[in-house]
Structures are given as structure tokens and as C-alpha cells.
C-alpha positions in Angstrom: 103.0 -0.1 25.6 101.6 -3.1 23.2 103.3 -4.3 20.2 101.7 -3.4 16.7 101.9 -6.7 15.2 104.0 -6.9 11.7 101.1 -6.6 9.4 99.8 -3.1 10.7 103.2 -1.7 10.8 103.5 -2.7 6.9 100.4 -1.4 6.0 101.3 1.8 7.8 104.8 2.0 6.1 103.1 2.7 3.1 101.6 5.6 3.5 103.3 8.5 2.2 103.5 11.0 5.1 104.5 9.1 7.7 107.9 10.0 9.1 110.2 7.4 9.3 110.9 7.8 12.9 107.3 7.5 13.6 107.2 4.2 11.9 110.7 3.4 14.4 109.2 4.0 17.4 105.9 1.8 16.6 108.1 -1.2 15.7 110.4 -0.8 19.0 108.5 0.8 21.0 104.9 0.1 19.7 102.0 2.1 21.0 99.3 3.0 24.3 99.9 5.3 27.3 103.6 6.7 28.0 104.0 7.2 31.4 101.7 7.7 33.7 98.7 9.8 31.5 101.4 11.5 30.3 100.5 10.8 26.3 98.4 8.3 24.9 100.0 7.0 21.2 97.2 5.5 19.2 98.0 2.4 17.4 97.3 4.2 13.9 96.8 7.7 12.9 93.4 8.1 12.6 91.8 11.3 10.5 91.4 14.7 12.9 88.1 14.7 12.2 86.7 11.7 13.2 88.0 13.1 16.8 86.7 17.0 16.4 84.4 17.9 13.6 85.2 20.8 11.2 88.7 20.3 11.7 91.2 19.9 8.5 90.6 17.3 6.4 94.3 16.7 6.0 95.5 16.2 9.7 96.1 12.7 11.1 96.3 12.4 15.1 98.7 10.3 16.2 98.1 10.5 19.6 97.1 13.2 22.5 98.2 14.0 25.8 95.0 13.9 27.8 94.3 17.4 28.1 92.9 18.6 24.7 95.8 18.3 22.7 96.1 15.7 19.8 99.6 15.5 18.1 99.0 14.9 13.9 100.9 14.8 10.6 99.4 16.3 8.3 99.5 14.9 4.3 99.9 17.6 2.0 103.3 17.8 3.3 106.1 17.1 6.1 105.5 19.7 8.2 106.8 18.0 11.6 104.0 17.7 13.9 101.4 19.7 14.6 99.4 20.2 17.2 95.6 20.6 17.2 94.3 22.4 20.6 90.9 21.1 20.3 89.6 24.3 22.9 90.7 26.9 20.1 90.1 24.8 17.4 93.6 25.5 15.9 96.8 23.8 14.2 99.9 24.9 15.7 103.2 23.8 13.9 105.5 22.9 16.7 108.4 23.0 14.4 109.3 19.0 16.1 110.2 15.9 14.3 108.2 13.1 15.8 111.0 11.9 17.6 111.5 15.3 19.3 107.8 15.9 20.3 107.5 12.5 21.4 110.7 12.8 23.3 108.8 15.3 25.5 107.1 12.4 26.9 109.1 9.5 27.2 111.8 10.8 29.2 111.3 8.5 31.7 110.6 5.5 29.7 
């Protein structure tokens, strides 16, 4: 994992629908591969569709665990994560808090 230096995390704790335990876990934790290509946490969410075209406009991908599934917040509202299978093209609410989902992976970190 690499540090996010002060400035991006800042910048990042501005923005509206980030989850606060999000934010936590970049400035402990910071971001890149948990485990061993078990999840890859990107250093910034970056907009859905700049990863698969023609998906929503208001999902942000955090991160995605190698096999076709990207983890996003969306901003319209806190939803928890959601999932985007990129085969099916569809959002799944997982019903998680970031810290939950991300739990998933990080068990043995």
C-alpha cells in the first residue's frame, strides 16, 4: 500500500459523497493492491465511466477486485457501496459501508 500524500487526501475530503470511513482508511492505510490481487484501491475515485462506457454518470469506482467488479459510491446519495459487475453491466447495492466491503478484503492485512 502507498501513502496518499496530505494534499490529495484534502482535496478528496471535500467532496460531498465520500464516506468518512473511506477517507480513514486512505490516510492510515492509503491505497494499491490488498493482498495478494485480492483488491486493487485506486488512489482516487475516478468516474465509472471513464472505466466502462454507458455506465451511470453518477457512480465513482473506488477500486475493483480483479475479476470484473469495481466497488463505487455513487453521488446522488449515500447508498453504501455499490458494485458495478462490468459483464452484466449492472449496479448492485451491497447494502456495505465502505469499511465493511473493504473488510472483505483486508482480513489478512
Amino acid at each position: 500500500m502507498e501513502s496518499l500524500p496530505q494534499e490529495d487526501l484534502a482535496r478528496l475530503s471535500q467532496v460531498a459523497y465520500l464516506p468518512k470511513d473511506y477517507l480513514a482508511w486512505l490516510a492510515k492505510k492509503g491505497w494499491g493492491e490488498i493482498g495478494s490481487a485480492r483488491y486493487m484501491l485506486y488512489s482516487s475515485p475516478i468516474p465509472l465511466q471513464e472505466i466502462q462506457e454507458g455506465a451511470p454518470a453518477h457512480l465513482w469506482a473506488f477500486g475493483d477486485d480483479f475479476a470484473g467488479y469495481c466497488g463505487c459510491f455513487s453521488e446522488k446519495e449515500n447508498q453504501g457501496v455499490i458494485e458495478w459487475e462490468s459483464s452484466s453491466f449492472s449496479a448492485i447495492p451491497t447494502g456495505l459501508q465502505f469499511s465493511e466491503y473493504i473488510a472483505r478484503y483486508a482480513q489478512a492485512l
